[in-house]
C-alpha positions in Angstrom: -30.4 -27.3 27.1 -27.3 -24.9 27.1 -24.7 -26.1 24.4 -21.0 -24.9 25.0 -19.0 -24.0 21.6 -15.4 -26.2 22.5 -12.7 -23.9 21.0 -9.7 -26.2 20.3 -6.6 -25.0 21.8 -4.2 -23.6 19.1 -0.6 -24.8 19.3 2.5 -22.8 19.5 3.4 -23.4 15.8 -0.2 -22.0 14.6 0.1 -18.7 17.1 3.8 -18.2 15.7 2.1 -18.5 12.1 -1.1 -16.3 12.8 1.2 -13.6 14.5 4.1 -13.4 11.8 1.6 -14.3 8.9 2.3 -11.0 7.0 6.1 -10.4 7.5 6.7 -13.9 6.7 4.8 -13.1 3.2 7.2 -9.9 2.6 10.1 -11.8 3.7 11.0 -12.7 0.1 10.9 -9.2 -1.1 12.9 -7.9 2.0 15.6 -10.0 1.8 16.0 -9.0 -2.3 15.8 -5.3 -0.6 17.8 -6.0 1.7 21.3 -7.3 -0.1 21.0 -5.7 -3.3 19.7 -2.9 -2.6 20.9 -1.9 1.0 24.1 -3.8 0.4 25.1 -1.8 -2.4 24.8 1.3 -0.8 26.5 0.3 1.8 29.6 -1.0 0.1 29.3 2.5 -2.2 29.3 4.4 1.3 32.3 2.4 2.3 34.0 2.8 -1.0 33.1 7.0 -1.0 34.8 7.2 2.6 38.1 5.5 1.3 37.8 1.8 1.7 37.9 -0.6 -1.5 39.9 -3.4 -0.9 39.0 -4.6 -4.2 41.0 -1.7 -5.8 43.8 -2.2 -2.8 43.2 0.8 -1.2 42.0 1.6 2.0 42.1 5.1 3.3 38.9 5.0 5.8 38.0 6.9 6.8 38.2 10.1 4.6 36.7 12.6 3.4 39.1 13.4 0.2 36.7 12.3 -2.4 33.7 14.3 -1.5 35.9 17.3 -0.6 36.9 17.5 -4.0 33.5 17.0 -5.3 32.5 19.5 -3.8 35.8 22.4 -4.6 34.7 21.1 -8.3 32.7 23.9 -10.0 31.8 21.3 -12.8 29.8 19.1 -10.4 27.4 22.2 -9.3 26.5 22.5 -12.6 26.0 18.9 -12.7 23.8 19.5 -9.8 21.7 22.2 -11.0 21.0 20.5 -14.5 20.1 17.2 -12.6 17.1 19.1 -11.0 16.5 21.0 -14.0 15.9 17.8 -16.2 13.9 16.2 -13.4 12.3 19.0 -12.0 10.6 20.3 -15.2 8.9 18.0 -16.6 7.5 16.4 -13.1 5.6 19.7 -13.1 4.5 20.3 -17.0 3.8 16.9 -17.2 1.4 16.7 -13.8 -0.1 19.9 -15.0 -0.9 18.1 -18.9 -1.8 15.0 -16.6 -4.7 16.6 -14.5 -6.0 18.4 -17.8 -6.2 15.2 -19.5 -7.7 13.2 -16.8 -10.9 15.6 -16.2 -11.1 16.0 -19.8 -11.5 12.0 -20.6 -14.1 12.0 -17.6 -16.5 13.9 -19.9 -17.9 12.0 -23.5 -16.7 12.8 -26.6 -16.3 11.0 -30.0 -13.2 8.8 -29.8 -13.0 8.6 -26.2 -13.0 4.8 -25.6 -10.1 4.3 -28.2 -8.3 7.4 -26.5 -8.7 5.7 -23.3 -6.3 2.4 -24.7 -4.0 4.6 -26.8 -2.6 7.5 -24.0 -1.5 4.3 -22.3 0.5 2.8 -25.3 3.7 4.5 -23.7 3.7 2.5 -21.0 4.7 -0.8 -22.4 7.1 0.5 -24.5 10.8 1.3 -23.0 12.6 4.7 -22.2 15.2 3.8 -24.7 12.6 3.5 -27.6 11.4 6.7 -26.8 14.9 7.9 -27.0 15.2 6.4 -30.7 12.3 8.1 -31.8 13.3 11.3 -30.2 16.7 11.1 -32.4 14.7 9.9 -35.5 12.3 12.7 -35.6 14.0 15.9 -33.9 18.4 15.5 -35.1 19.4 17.6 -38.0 18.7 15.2 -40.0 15.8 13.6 -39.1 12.0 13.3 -40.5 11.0 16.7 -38.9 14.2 18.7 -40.9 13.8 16.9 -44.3 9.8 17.2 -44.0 10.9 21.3 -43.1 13.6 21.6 -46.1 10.9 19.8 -48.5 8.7 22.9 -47.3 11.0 25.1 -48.1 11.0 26.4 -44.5 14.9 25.6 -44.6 17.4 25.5 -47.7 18.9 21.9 -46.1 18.0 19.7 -43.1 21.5 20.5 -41.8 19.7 24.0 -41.0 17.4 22.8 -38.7 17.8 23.9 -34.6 19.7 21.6 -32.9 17.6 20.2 -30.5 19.6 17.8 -29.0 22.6 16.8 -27.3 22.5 20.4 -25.7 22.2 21.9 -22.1 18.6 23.0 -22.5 17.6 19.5 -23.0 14.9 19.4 -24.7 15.3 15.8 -26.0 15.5 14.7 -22.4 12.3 16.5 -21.0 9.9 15.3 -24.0 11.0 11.6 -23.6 10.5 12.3 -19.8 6.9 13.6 -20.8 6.3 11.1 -23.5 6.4 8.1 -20.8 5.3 10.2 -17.9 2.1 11.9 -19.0 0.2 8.8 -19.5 1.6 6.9 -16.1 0.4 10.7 -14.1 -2.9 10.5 -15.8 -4.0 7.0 -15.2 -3.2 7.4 -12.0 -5.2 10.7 -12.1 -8.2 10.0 -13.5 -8.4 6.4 -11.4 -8.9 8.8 -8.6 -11.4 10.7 -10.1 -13.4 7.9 -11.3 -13.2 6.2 -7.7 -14.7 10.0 -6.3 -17.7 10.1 -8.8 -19.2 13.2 -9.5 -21.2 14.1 -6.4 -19.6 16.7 -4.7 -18.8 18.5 -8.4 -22.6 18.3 -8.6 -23.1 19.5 -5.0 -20.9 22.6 -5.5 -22.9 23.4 -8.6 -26.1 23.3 -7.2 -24.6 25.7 -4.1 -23.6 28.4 -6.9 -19.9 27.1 -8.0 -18.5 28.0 -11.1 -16.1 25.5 -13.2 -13.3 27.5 -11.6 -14.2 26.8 -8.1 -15.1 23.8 -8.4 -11.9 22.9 -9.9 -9.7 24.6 -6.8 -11.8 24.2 -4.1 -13.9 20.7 -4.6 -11.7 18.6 -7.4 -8.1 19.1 -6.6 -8.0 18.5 -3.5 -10.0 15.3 -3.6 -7.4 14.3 -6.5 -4.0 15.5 -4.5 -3.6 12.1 -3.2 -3.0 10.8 -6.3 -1.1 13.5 -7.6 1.5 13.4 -4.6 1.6 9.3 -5.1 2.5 10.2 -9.3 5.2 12.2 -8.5 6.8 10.9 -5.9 7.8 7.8 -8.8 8.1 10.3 -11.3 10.6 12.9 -9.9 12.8 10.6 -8.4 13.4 8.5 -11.8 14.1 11.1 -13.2 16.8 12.8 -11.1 18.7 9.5 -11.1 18.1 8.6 -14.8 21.0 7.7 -16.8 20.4 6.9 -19.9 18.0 8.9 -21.2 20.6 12.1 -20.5 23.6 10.1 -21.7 22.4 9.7 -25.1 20.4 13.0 -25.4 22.2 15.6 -22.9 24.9 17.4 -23.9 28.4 16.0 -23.7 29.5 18.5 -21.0 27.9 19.3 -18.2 25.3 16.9 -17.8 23.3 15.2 -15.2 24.9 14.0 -12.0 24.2 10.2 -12.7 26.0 10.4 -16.4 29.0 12.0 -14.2 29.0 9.4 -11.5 29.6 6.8 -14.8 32.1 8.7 -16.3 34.7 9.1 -13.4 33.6 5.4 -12.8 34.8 4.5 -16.1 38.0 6.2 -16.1 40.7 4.4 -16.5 42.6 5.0 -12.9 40.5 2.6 -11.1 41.2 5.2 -8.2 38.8 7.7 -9.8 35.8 5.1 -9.2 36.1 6.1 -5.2 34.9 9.6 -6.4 32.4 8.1 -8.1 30.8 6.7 -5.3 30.6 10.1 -3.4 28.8 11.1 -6.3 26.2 8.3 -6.2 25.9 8.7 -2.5 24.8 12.8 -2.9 22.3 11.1 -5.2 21.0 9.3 -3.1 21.0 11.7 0.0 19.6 14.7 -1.8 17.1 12.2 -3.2 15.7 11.1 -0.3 15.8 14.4 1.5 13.7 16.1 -1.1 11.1 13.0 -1.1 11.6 13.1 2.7 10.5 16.9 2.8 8.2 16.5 0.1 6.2 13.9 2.6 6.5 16.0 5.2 4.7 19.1 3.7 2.2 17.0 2.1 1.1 15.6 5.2 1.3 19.2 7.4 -1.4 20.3 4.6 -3.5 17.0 5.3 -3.5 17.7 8.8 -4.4 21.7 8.1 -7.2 20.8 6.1 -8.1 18.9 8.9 -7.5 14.9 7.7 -4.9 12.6 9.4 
């Protein structure tokens, strides 16, 4: 005796549910994108080009405010230290990253309670960091008094100034402090989700460490590396207080800038602000746009889509 399976017949309201299941879900998160987020840039877009109503003006459109950005020699130096302070340590700290990711993937004494503390920078905030920086590294800090105790120095006034300069060295080793460990975890979570068969594989064909490394490992573990610092770079070129408190006074970064002219007191000034946080934002997500780009032209040269 055949049986027939009776399907019931779904209604309208279920089919519209089934179909926009998913964006329904992200809805919430879209519409927080959306208005403060998109909205904000928008009304800085509008204000750059010369229309703030709350400020009673309204020159739009023109083009006044980024012209004289750009005639400004002071905000090209603004520019090049903005990529300097994100720039370097994206790379030294992705290069520490990959070393300390295959080095906790072999044993070693300690390395369960090393695995817990590298991450202890996480949880603690960017501005912590920054007090520790200043309590170990000013003139007057732990590190000078510990060197004029030594005798290394005749007072802790003596010690190089290491901070609130244009090399900005303060800035890069809190970048680093807080970095390293996010870069590694995500690092070696790739590493441990690839095993150790095809490092084993290329040993048995002959491999050395070396060519393993370059030819088997990193590219399995580019992924990860490309997903690291495409968070990283981009915090850090439009970090602001980090550079603030530790950069030099003048230049700096292109973010403390932005803030400056904002909080001049000619409320006027605040339209040239907003062309400056609008070239943040383009140059930002041109670089993360070519970035992408080039990352995916290798995927497709070595022949993965």
């Amino acid at each position: 005796m055949n049986t027939t399976q009776i399907i019931p017949k779904q209604s309208g309201w279920n089919r519209f549910i089934k179909r926009f299941y998913v964006p329904l879900m992200l809805l919430p998160a879209m519409m927080v994108f959306v208005f403060l987020f998109l909205g904000s840039l928008i009304m800085a877009l509008l204000q750059s080009f010369g229309y703030a109503p709350i400020y009673n003006i309204n020159e739009f459109p023109t083009f006044r405010h980024y012209q004289e950005m750009f005639e400004d020699r002071f905000f090209w130096q603004s520019v090049f230290y903005t990529f300097y302070y994100a720039l370097v340590p994206t790379i030294v700290g992705t290069l520490l990253s990959i070393y300390l990711a295959l080095a906790m993937r072999k044993r070693f004494k300690g390395r369960g309670m090393f695995q817990y503390v590298y991450k202890l920078p996480l949880m603690i905030p960017y501005l912590v960091g920054v007090a520790l920086i200043i309590e170990l590294f000013t003139n007057g800090g732990i590190i000078a008094r510990m060197f004029a105790a030594a005798g290394w120095i005749e007072v802790p006034a003596d010690f190089p100034r290491l901070l609130k300069n244009e090399a900005g060295w303060g800035i890069m080793a809190v970048y680093l402090w807080k970095q390293i460990p996010f870069t590694t975890l995500i690092v070696y979570s790739v590493l441990m989700g690839l095993g150790f068969e095809y490092q084993e594989a290329a040993t048995t064909l002959g491999a050395n460490r070396r060519q393993t490394f370059w030819h088997v490992t990193l590219p399995q573990i580019i992924p990860g590396i490309v997903a690291a610092t495409l968070i990283v770079f981009p915090f850090n070129f439009g970090s602001f207080e980090v550079p603030f408190i530790l950069g030099a006074d003048f230049p700096n970064t292109l973010p403390v800038q932005a803030w400056r002219t904002f909080d001049d007191a000619d409320y006027s000034n605040r339209l040239g602000a907003m062309a400056i946080v609008m070239t943040i934002s383009l140059v930002s997500g041109i670089m993360l746009l070519t970035y992408l780009t080039l990352y995916r032209r290798f995927e497709r040269y070595r022949g993965r889509q």
